[in-house]
N, C-alpha and C positions, 0 to 999 in steps of 0.2 A: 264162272268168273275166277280167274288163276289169283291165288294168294300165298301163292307159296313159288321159289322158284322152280319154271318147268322141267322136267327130267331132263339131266345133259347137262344141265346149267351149274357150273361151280368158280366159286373164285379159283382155282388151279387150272382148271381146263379154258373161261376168258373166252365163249366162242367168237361175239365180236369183236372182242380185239386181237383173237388171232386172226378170222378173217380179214382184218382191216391190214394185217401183216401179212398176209396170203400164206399162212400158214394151216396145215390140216385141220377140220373141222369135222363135227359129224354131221351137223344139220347145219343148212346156210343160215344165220342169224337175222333176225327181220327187227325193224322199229322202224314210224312214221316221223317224217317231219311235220308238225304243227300235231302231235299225236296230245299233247294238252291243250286244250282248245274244245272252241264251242260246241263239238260233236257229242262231247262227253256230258250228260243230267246233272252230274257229279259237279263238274266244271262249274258251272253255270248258277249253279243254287249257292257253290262257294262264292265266284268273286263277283257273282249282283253286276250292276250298273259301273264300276269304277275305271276308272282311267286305267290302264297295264302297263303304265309310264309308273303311277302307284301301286300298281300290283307288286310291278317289280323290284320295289322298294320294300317289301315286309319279307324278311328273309323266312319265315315260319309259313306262312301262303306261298309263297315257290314253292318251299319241300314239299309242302300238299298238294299243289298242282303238277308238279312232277312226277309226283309220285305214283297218281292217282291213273294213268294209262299202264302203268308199269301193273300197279295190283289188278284193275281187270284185263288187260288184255295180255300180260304173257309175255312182253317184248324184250328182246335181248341186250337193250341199251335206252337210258332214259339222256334226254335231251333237256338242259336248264329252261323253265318258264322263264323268259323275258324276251325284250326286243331289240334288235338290230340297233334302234338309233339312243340306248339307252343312254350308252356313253356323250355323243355329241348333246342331249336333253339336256344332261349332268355338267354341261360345259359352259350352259346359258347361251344358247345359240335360235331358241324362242323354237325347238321343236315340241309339239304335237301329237298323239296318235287320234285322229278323229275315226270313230266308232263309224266302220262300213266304209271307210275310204283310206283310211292309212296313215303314215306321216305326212303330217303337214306345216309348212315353216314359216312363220310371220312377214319374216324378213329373209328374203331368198340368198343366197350369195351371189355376189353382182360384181365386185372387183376387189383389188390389194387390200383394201382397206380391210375387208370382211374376215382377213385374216387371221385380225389381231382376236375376232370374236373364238377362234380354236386355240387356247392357250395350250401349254403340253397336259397330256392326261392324265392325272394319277388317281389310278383306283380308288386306292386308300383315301386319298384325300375327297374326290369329286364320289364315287361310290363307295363307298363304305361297306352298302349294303349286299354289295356283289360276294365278294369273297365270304362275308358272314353268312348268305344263301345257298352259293357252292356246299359252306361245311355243313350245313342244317340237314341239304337235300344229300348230301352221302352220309350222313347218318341215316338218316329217312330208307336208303336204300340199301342198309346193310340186311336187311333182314332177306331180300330180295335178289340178292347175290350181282346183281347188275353194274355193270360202269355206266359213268354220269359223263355225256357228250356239253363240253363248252362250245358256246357258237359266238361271234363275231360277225357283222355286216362288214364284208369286200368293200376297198374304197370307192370303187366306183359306183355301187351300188349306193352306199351313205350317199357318196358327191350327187349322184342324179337328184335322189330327193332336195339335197343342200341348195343346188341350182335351180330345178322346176320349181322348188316350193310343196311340190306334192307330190304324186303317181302322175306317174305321164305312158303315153304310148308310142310318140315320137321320138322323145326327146332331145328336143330343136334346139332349147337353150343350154344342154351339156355340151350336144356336138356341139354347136356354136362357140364357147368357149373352151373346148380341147383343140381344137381346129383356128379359132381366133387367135388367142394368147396361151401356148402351149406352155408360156414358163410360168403362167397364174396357176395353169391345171397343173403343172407338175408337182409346183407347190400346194394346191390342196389336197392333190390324193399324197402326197410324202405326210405331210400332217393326219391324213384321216389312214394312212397305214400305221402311225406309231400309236394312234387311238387303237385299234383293232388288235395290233401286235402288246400291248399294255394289257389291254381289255383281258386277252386271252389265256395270256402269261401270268395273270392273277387269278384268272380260272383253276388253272390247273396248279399253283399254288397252293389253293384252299383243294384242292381233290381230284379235280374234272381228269380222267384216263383219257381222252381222245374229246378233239377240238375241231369245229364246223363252220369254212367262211364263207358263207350265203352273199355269192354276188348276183345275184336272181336275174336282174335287166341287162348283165354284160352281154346278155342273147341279142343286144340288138346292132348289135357292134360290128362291125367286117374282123377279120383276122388281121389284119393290117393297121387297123387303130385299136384293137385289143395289143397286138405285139407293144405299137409304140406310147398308145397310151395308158394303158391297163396294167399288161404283163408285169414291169418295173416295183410298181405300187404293192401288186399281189405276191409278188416273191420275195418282197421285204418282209411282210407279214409271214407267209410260211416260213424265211429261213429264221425268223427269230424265235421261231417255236420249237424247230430240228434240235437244241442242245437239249429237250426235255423227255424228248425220245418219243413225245407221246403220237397215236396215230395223227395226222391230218387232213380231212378229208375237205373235199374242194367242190363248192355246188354252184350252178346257175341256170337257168333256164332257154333253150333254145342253142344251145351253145354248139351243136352238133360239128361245126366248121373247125372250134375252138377248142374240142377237147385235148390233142394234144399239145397245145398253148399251157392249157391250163393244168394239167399233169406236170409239166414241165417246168412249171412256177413254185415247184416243189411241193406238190401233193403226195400224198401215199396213197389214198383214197380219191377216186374220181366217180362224184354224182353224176348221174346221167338223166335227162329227164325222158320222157315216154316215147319223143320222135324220132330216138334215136336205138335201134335193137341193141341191146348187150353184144352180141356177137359181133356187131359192124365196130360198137365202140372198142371192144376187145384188139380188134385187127389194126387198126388205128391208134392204140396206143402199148399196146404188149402185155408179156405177162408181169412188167416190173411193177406198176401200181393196180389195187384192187378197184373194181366198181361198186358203185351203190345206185340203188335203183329196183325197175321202172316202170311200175305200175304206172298206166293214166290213172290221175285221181279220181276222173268223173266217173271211172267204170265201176267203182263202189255205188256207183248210185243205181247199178242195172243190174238185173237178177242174179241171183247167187251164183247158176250154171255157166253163166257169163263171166264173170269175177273167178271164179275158180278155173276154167277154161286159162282165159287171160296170163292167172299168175302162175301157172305150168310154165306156161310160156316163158314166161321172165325167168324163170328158174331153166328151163332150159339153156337160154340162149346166154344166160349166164357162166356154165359153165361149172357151178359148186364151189370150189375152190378159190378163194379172192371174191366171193362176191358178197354182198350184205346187201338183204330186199329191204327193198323202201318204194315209196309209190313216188312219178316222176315229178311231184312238188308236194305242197303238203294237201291237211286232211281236208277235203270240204266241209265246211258249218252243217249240210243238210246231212252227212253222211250218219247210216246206221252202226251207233256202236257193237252191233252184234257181227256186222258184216264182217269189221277189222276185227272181232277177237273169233269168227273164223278162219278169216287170212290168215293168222297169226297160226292159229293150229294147224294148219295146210302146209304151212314151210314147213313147221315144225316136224309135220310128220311124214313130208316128202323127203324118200332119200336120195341123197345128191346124185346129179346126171352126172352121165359119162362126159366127160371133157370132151369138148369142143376140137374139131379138127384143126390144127395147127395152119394158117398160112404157107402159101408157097414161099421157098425160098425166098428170099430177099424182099417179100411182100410187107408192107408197112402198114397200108391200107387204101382203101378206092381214092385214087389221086394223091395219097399223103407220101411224102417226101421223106427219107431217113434222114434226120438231123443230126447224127453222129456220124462223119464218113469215118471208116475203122479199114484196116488191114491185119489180116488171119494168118496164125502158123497152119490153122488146119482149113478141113473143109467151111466147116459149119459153126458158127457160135450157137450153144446151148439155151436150153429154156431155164431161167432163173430156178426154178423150179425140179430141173432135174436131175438124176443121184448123178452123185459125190461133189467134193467138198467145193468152194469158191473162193478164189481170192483178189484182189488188186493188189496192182505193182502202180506205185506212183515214180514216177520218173523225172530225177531234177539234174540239175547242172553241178552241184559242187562248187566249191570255194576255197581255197587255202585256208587252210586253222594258223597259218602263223606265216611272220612274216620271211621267213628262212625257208618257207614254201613254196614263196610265189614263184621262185627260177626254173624248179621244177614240173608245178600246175603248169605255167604259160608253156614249157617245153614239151608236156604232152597236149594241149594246147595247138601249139604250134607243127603235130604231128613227128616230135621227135626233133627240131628243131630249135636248139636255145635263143630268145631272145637275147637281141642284140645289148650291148651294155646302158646305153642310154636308152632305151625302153624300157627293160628292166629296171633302170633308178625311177624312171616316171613311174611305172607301176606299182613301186614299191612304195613312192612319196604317194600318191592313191591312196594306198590304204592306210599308211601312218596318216592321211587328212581323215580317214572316217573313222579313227581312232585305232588302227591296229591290224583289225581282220572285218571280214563283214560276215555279219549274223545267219548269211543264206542258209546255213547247213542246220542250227539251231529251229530257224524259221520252217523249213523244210521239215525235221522229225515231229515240229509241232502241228506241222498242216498234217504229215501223217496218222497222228493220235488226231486229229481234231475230223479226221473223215472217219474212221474208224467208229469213232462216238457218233457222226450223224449215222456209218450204215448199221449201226446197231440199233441206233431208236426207229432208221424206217422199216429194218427188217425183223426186229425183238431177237434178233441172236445176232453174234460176234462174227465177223470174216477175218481172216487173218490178211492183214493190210502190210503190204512192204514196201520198203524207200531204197528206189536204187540209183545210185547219183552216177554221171557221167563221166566225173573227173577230179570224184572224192570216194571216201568209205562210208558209206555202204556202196560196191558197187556194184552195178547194173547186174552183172551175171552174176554175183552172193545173193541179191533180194531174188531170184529165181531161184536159187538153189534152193534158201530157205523156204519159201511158198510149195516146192516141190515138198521139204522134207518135212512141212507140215501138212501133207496130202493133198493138197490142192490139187485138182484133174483140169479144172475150166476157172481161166486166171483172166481178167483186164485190166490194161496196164493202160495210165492214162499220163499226158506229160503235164508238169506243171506248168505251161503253158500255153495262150487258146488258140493261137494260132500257130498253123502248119507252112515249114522249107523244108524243102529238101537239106538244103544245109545247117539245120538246126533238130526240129522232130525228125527228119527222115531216119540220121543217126541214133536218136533213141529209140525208135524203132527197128533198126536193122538188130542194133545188138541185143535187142532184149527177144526177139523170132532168132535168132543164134541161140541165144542162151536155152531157150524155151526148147527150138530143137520138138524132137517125138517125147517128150517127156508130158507136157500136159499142152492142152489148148488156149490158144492166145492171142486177143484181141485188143489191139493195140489203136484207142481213138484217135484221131486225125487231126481232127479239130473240133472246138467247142465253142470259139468267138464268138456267135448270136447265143447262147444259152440267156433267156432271160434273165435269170438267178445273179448271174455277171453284170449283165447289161443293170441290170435295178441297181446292184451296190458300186458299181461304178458312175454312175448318173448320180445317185445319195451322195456320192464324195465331194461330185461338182459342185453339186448346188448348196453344201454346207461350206467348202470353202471359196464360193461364193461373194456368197453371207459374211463369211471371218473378213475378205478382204475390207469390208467396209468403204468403200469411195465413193465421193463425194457426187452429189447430183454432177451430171454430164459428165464424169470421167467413165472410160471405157474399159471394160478386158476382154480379150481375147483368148477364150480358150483351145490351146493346143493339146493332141491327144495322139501320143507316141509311141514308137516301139525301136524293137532293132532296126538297122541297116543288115539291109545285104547287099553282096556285089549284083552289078546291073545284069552280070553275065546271066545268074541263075533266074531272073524275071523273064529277060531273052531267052532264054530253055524252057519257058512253058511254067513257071511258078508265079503260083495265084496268091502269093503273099502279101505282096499291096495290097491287093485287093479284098482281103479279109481285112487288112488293119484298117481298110476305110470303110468297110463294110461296119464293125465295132463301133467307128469313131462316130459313125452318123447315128448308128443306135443309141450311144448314150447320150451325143447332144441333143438327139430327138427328146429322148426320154425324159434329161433334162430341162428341157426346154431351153435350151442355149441357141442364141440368135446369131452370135459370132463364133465363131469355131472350125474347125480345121486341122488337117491332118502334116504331120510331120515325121521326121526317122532320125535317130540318134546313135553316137556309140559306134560309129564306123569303123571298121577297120583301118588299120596303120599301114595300108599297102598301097600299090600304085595305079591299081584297076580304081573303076569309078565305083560307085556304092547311090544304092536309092536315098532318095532325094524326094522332099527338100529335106536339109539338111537343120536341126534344131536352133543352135546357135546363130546359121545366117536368118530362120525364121524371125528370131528376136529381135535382131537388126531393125528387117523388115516392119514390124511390128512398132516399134520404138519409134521409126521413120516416119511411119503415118500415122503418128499423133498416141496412140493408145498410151493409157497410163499404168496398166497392169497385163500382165500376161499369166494364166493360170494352165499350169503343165498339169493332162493327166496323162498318166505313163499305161495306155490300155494294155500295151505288151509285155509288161513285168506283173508279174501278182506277189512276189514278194522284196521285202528290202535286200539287194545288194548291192556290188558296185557300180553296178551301171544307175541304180537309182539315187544311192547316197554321196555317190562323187559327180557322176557325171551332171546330172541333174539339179541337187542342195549345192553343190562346189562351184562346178564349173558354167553350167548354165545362168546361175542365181549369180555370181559376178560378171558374167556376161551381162546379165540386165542390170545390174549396179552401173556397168559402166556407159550402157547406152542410155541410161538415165529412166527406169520404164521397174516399176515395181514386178517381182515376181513370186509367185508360188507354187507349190506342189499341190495333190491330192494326195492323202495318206494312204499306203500302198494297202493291199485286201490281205493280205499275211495267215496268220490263223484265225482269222476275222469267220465264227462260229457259220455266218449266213455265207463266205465263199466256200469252208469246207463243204456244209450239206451241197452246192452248188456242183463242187469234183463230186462228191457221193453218188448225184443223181446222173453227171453224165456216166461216173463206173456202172449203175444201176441203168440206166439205159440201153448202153452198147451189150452187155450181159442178158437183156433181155432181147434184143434184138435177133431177127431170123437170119441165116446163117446166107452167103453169099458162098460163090467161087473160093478158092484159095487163092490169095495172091489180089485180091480186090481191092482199090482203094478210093 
C-alpha cells in the first residue's frame, strides 16, 4: 500500500499534468474516476450512513476521502470528494442524492417560472465550503506530491436530472423540452453553465491544477442536438476556465459519434469511455488534445489475467504520450481494492509504447469530416508534436491611427487609387462620429496577447504568436519575418475573421504563402464559422441583450445577424460566402433559442455593381413595417469593434431605426473577450494538428 510518492513522481517533473499537456512523460500517469468511493474499507467506515450532499460540506472529511486512494493506491492525480449537483443543492432547488439511485429533485423543472428557482451562483456565498475543501485537500496532498483534479457537472447533464427529477434512460422529458421550447433550454443550460463555470473557477482558486466536466448522459444525444443544444452551454464553461491555464479535461459516456464536438468545445483533455479504442479516438480527433481513459470498469471485476491483459491494451492503443489511463467511467462499489492498486503498479511499470502509426494524409477519421478547411505553402502540415519551433500569425485588416490617415489607408484600399473628395469628407466625418480613430488595431494586439495566454495554458509552454494587419503596421510580411527570426519552422496563420471570400481572406492568404515562401511551412485556416466556442459566445450575447431590451408583454424583436457585403459577381464565381454567414446565423439563433431571426449584409461598397443583399438598413424598414417593436443586430461577421461596427451599425443603423420609429440594438462585439481568444487558440491548435493534404488544397 504506497505512502509515499511513487518513483517518477515530483512536483517539477508533474507527469499528469504534463500528460494532460501532451508533453514527455516517462510512464503514462493513471487515476480513477469515482477512485473515492465505496470500493475503499477505508471509505466506508469513515463516512457511515450520511447523505454526500453532507459529506461534501465538511471540508476536513473531503481531505480524507481524497486522500485516502492517493495513499493506497499510488495514483498520479487525486480528484475532489464531492458531487456534481452540489452547487444547484446549495441553490435550493429541493435536490437530493438518494443512496443507490442518485440525484433526485422534489420539484422537476417544468417551465419559466422554475427559473427564478437558479439565482446566479456564488461560491463564497452559496458554498462556502468548497474552496475551504480544495485548500484542506492540497494540503492533505503535499506530502504526496500529486495535483488535485476540480470537477463540475456539464450542463446538460445537471439539466437532465433538473428535468427528469432523477436518473433516467430515455430521457423523454429533456428532449421534450430542448426540442419543445428551445429558448426555455437555452436559458437553463446558459444559467447551469455559469453554475459550473463559478463552481470550477473557485476550484482552482483555492488550489485544484486541472478541472473535470462530467457530462455523463450527453451519450445519448445525436451529434446534431449535441451541436445545437449542448455544444454552446459546454464551451461557455471551458472557455471561462482557458485564462487559468489550468488542464481541462472533458468526460461523458457513450459519446463515440461526439468526440470531436466535444474536444472542440475547448477541451485539452478528451475522456474517452471503453466503446470507444484509443486509437480510433486518436484518429478522429488529432494529436492536438490528450485522452483519458479506457478501461471497462466491469473488467476489474474479472481475473487478474484478464484485467492486466485488457489494460496493455489501453496503453497500447493509447499511444504513451498525451494519454492519462483511467477506466471508461468510474469505479464499481463491488470492485477489489487490490485489483486497482495492481492496475495502478502495471502502468506504472509499463514502459511507454511506440507511437501509434500516424493516419493517412488528409485522414481525420472513419466518416469524420475536417472542420478547418486550411490552404498549405508546403506539402504537409506537421504533427503538433514534432521537432522545431511553432508559431501563429493572426491576421487583421488595420485601421487608420489618425485622422490625416484616412486619404492614404482608403487609397491603398482602393488599390492605389484616391478616393474621391466627397467620400473622403464622409469617411472622415465617420470616424470623427466614433470619436476620431477606431480601436481595431489596439483590439487586435489585445486579441493577439489574449491567444497567446490561452495557448500557453492549453500547451504549458509559450508559442510566439504574431499580428499582421492588412493595411496597417504590423504588416503582413514583418509578422512572417519575425516568426521566421524567432525560429519558427511550422507556422498557422489564422484570419480575424470566421468566414471565408475570396475578396476578403483570399487576400490574407495569398500574401501571407508570399511572404512565407520556402522559409517555413504554413497553413493558413479558411474558415471557422461553426466553431462551437463562437457559436456559444455569440448566442450568450443574444440572449443577454435580449434580456437588457426589456419590452413589454406582446411587443416583438427581431433578431438580425450580419456581416459584410460583397459584390454579387464574386457569389456568381462560385463563393460560398453567404452561405456560411447563414450557415452562423442559424447556429446561434439555434443555440439561442430565437424564434424570429434572420440573415442580412451591411457596409457595401460605394460602387455601381450590385452587392449581396438583403441589405441592413432596407431590412429595418422592413421590420418597422410589420409591426416589430425592437430589432436586435448581431454582427456574426465582425469579431471586433471597428468601423463598420461603431458607425455603421451604433450611428447609422440605430438612427435608421429612430426614424422608422422601431427601437434598436446591438450585441457587444467578442473583442479580446478571454472565451473568443481560447476559441482562435483552438482553431490555431487544430489546423496545426491536423494531417497534411496536397499543396495548394483548400
Amino acid at each position: 500500500m504506497p505512502s509515499a510518492p511513487a518513483p517518477g513522481r515530483s512536483p517539477t517533473e508533474g507527469r499528469f499534468l504534463r500528460a494532460c499537456r501532451r508533453l514527455p512523460v516517462d510512464r503514462v500517469p493513471v487515476w480513477f474516476m469515482r477512485q473515492a468511493g465505496r470500493a475503499l474499507p477505508e471509505y466506508r467506515a469513515l463516512r457511515g450512513s450520511g447523505s454526500i450532499l453532507e459529506a461534501a460540506g465538511d471540508p476536513e472529511l473531503v481531505a480524507e476521502l481524497t486522500v485516502q486512494p492517493v495513499r493506497r493506491y499510488g495514483v498520479d492525480a487525486a480528484i475532489l470528494f464531492s458531487d456534481i449537483v452540489v452547487p444547484v443543492a446549495a441553490l435550493g432547488f429541493g435536490v437530493t442524492v438518494a443512496p443507490g439511485t442518485g440525484p433526485v429533485v422534489a420539484e422537476p423543472f417544468r417551465d419559466r417560472r422554475d427559473l427564478d428557482r437558479l439565482p446566479p451562483y456564488d461560491p463564497e456565498v452559496h458554498t462556502p465550503f468548497l474552496g475551504a475543501a480544495v485548500r484542506a485537500t492540497v494540503e492533505a496532498l503535499r506530502p504526496f506530491e500529486v495535483p488535485l483534479i476540480g470537477f463540475a457537472g456539464a450542463p446538460f447533464t445537471v439539466a437532465s436530472y433538473l428535468v427528469e427529477g432523477g436518473p433516467t434512460r430515455v430521457f423523454a422529458r429533456t428532449k421534450a423540452l430542448m426540442h419543445g421550447d428551445p429558448a426555455l433550454w437555452a436559458a437553463l443550460m446558459d444559467r447551469l453553465a455559469d453554475v459550473a463555470a463559478a463552481s470550477l473557477l473557485a476550484q482552482v482558486r483555492a488550489g485544484a491544477q486541472a478541472v473535470q466536466l462530467f457530462d455523463s448522459w450527453v451519450g445519448n444525444l445525436s451529434p446534431d442536438e449535441y451541436a445545437r443544444f449542448v455544444a454552446p452551454a459546454s464551451a461557455k464553461v471551458l472557455a471561462a476556465l482557458a485564462p487559468t491555464g489550468v488542464p481541462r479535461i472533458h468526460f461523458g459516456v457513450g459519446t463515440a459519434e461526439l468526440l470531436p464536438q466535444m474536444a472542440a468545445a475547448g477541451a485539452d483533455v478528451v475522456g474517452v469511455d471503453w466503446r470507444t479504442p484509443l486509437d480510433r479516438a486518436r484518429r478522429r480527433l488529432g494529436p492536438a488534445v490528450a485522452l483519458q481513459g479506457n478501461l471497462d470498469p466491469a473488467l476489474c471485476l474479472a481475473p487478474w489475467p484478464v484485467v492486466a491483459a485488457e489494460a496493455r491494451e489501453v496503453l497500447r492503443r493509447g499511444g504513451g504520450q498525451g494519454h492519462v489511463f483511467n477506466l471508461g467511467h468510474g469505479v464499481l462499489p463491488d470492485t477489489d481494492p487490490q485489483v486497482l492498486e495492481r492496475l495502478v503498479a502495471l502502468v506504472h511499470d509499463t514502459p511507454l509504447p511506440e507511437p501509434l502509426a500516424p493516419a493517412p494524409p488528409g485522414a481525420i477519421g472513419e466518416g469524420d469530416e475536417d472542420p478547418t478547411r486550411t490552404s498549405r505553402s508546403r506539402a504537409t502540415t506537421p504533427h503538433l508534436g514534432a521537432d522545431g519551433p511553432i508559431g501563429v500569425l493572426l491576421l487583421a485588416h488595420g485601421t487608420p491611427g489618425r485622422l490625416e490617415d484616412v486619404e492614404p489607408f482608403y487609397t491603398e484600399i482602393r488599390r492605389g487609387s484616391p478616393p474621391p473628395p466627397a467620400l473622403l469628407q464622409e469617411l472622415v466625418d465617420r470616424y470623427r462620429a466614433i470619436g476620431g480613430t477606431s480601436p481595431l488595431v489596439a483590439i487586435s494586439e489585445a486579441q493577439r496577447a489574449g491567444v497567446a495566454r490561452a495557448l500557453a495554458g492549453r500547451l504549458g509552454r509559450c508559442l510566439p504568436v504574431a499580428l499582421g494587419q492588412k493595411f496597417a503596421e504590423p504588416r503582413i510580411e514583418a509578422a512572417v519575418d519575425r516568426l521566421v527570426a524567432a525560429g519558427c519552422r511550422r507556422v498557422v496563420g489564422v484570419v480575424l475573421a470566421p468566414h471565408s471570400s475570396v475578396v476578403s481572406v483570399g487576400e490574407y492568404r495569398r500574401r501571407a504563402l508570399a511572404a512565407a515562401a520556402d522559409r517555413l511551412e504554413l497553413t493558413v485556416v479558411d474558415r471557422w464559422h461553426l466553431h462551437p466556442g463562437l457559436v456559444a459566445l455569440l448566442a450568450q450575447r443574444v440572449r443577454r441583450s435580449l434580456e437588457d431590451l426589456r419590452l413589454a408583454p406582446g411587443e416583438r424583436t427581431f433578431v438580425l445577424c450580419t456581416a459584410h457585403s460583397v459584390p454579387e459577381r464574386v457569389v456568381a464565381g462560385g463563393d460560398d460566402y453567404p452561405a456560411q454567414v447563414r450557415a452562423t446565423a442559424e447556429a446561434v439563433l439555434g443555440a439561442a433559442g430565437v424564434a424570429e431571426g434572420g440573415v442580412c449584409f451591411q457596409s457595401a461598397g460605394r460602387t455601381a455593381e450590385a452587392w449581396v443583399g438583403p441589405d441592413l438598413l432596407q431590412e429595418i424598414d422592413r421590420l418597422a413595417a410589420e409591426g416589430y417593436q425592437a430589432v436586435l443586430v448581431c454582427p456574426v461577421g465582425f469579431v471586433s469593434d471597428h468601423l463598420e461596427v461603431l458607425y455603421d451599425l451604433d450611428v447609422e443603423a440605430a438612427a435608421r431605426a429612430a426614424a422608422a420609429g422601431i427601437r434598436f440594438a446591438r450585441t457587444p462585439s467578442l473583442n479580446d473577450d478571454p472565451g473568443f481568444c481560447a476559441v482562435v487558440a483552438d482553431v490555431a491548435l487544430t489546423a496545426l494538428a491536423a494531417e497534411g493534404e496536397p499543396a495548394g488544397a483548400s
